[in-house]
C-alpha atoms as a printed R data frame, in Angstrom:
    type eleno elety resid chain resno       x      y       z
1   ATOM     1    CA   UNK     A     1   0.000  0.000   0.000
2   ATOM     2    CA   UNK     A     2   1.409  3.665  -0.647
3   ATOM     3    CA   UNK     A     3   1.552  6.000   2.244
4   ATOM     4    CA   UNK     A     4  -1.374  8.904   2.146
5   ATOM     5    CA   UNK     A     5  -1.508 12.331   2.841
6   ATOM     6    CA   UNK     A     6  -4.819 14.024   3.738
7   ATOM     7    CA   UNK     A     7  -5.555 17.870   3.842
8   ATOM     8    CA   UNK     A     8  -9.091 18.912   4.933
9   ATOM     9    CA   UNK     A     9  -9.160 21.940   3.635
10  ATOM    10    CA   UNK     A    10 -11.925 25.319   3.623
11  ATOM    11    CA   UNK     A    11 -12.081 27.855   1.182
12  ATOM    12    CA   UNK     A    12 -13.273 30.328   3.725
13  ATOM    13    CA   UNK     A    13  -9.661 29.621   5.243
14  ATOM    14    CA   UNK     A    14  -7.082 31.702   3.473
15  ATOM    15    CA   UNK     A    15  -4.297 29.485   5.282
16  ATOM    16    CA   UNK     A    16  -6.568 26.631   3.442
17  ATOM    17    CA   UNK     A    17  -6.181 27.385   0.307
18  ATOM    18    CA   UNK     A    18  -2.268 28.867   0.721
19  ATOM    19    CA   UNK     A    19  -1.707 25.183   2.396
20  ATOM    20    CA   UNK     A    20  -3.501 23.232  -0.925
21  ATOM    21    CA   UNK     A    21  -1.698 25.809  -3.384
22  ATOM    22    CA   UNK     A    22   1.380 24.632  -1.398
23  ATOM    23    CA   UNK     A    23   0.682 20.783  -1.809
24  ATOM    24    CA   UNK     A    24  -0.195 21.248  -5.571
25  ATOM    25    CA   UNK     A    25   3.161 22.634  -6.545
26  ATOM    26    CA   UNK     A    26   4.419 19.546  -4.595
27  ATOM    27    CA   UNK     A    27   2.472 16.883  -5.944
28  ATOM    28    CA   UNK     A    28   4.057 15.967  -8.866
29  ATOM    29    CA   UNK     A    29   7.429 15.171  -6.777
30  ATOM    30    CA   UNK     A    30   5.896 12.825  -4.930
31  ATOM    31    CA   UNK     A    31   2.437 11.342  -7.042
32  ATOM    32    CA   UNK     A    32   3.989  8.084  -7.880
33  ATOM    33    CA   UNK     A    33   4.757  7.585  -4.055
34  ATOM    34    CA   UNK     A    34   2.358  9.247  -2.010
35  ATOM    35    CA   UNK     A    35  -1.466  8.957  -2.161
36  ATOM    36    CA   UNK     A    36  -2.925 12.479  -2.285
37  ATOM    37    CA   UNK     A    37  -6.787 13.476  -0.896
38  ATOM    38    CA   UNK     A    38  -7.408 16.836  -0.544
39  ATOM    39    CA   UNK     A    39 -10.685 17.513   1.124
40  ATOM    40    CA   UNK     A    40 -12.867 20.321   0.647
41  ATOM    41    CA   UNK     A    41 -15.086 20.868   3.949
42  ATOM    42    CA   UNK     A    42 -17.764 23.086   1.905
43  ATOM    43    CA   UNK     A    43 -20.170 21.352  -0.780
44  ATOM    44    CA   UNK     A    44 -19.049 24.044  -3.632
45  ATOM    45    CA   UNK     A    45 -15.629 24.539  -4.554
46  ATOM    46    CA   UNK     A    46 -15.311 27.957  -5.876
47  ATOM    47    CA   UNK     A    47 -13.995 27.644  -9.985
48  ATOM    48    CA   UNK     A    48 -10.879 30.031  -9.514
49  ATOM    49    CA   UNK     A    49  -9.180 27.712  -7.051
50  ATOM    50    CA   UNK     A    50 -10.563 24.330  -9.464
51  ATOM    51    CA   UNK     A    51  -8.391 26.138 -12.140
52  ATOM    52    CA   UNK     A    52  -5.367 26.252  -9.850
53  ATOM    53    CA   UNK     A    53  -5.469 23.148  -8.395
54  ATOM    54    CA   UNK     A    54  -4.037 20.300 -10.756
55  ATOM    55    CA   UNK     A    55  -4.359 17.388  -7.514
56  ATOM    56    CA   UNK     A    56  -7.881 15.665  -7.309
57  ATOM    57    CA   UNK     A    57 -10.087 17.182  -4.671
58  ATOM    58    CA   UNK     A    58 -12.693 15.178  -2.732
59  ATOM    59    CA   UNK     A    59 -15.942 16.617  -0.802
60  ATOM    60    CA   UNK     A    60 -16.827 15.651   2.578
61  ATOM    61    CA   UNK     A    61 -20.427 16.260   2.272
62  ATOM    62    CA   UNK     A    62 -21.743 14.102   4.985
63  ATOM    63    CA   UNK     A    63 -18.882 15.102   7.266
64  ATOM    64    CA   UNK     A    64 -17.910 11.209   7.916
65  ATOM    65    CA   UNK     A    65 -14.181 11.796   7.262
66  ATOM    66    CA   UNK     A    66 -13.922 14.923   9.380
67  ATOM    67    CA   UNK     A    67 -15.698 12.856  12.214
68  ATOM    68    CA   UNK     A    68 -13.601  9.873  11.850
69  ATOM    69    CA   UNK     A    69 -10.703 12.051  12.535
70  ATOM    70    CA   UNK     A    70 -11.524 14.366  14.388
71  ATOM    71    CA   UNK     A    71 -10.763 17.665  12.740
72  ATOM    72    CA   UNK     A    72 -11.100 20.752  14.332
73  ATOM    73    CA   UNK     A    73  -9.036 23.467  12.473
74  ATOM    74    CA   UNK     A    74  -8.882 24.009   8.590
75  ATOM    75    CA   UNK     A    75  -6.509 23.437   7.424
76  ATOM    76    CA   UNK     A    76  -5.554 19.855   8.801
77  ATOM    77    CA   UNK     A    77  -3.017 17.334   7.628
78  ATOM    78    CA   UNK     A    78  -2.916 13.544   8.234
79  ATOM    79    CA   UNK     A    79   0.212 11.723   7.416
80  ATOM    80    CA   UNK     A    80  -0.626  7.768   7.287
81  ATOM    81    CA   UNK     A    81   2.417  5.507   6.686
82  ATOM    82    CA   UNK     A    82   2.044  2.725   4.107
83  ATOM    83    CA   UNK     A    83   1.406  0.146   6.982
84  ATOM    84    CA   UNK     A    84  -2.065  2.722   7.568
85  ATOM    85    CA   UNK     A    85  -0.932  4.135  10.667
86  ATOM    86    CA   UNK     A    86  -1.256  7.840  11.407
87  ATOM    87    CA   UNK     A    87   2.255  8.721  11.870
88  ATOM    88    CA   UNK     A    88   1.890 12.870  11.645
89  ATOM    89    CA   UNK     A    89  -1.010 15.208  12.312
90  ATOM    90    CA   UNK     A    90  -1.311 19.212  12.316
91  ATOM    91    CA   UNK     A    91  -3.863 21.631  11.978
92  ATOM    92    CA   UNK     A    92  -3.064 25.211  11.378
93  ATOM    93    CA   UNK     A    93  -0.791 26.777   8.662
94  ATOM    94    CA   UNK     A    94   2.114 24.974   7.578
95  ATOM    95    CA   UNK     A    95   5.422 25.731   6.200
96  ATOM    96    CA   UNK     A    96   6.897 24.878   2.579
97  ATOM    97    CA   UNK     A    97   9.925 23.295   4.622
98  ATOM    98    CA   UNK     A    98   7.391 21.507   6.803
99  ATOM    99    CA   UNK     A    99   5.265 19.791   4.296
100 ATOM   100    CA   UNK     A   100   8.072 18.688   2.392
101 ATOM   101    CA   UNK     A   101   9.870 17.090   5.342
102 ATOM   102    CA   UNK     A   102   6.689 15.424   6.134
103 ATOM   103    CA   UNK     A   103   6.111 14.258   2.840
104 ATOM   104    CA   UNK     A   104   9.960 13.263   2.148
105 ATOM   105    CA   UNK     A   105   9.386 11.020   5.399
106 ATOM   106    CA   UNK     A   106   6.565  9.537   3.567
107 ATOM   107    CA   UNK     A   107   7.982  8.787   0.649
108 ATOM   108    CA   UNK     A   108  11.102  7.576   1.763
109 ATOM   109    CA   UNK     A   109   8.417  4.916   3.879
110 ATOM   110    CA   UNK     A   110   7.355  3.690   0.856
């Protein structure tokens, strides 16, 4: 199985979207290692972000992801190692260096 990284992500969060923008110019160093679901918390994703965004998005419309882990804060990452354990969580704005270390650790997992 190849590790995952999760971002629940609002667009009504401006460290949201700066945190998806972030992962998208990331992606495509790590797609063929690293299983990527970015999850919009709203039910509408507004079109000038869709153009931006080259990474899949996913909506949460029945909030059973955000319950099954508990999120809080937007945005949220969830780092789960190829043997699906949680090995990294953090809500709040991230750093470039940050989610690249993170993801790096991931990778290198696989």
């Amino acid at each position: 199985d190849m590790p995952v990284m999760i971002l629940f992500w609002n667009e009504k969060s401006e460290d949201s979207v700066k945190v998806l923008k972030k992962v998208n110019e990331l992606y495509s160093n790590y797609e063929d290692k690293i299983k990527f679901f970015m999850i919009d918390t709203t039910d509408e994703l507004d079109e000038n972000i869709k153009n931006e965004i080259s990474i899949d998005i996913y909506y949460d419309l029945y909030k059973e992801a955000i319950n099954e882990y508990r999120i809080k804060e937007y945005p949220s990452m969830i780092y789960i190692d190829k043997n699906n354990e949680v090995f990294n969580a953090k809500s709040g704005f991230t750093s470039t260096d940050a989610l690249e270390a993170n993801l790096d650790i991931l990778s290198e997992n696989f």
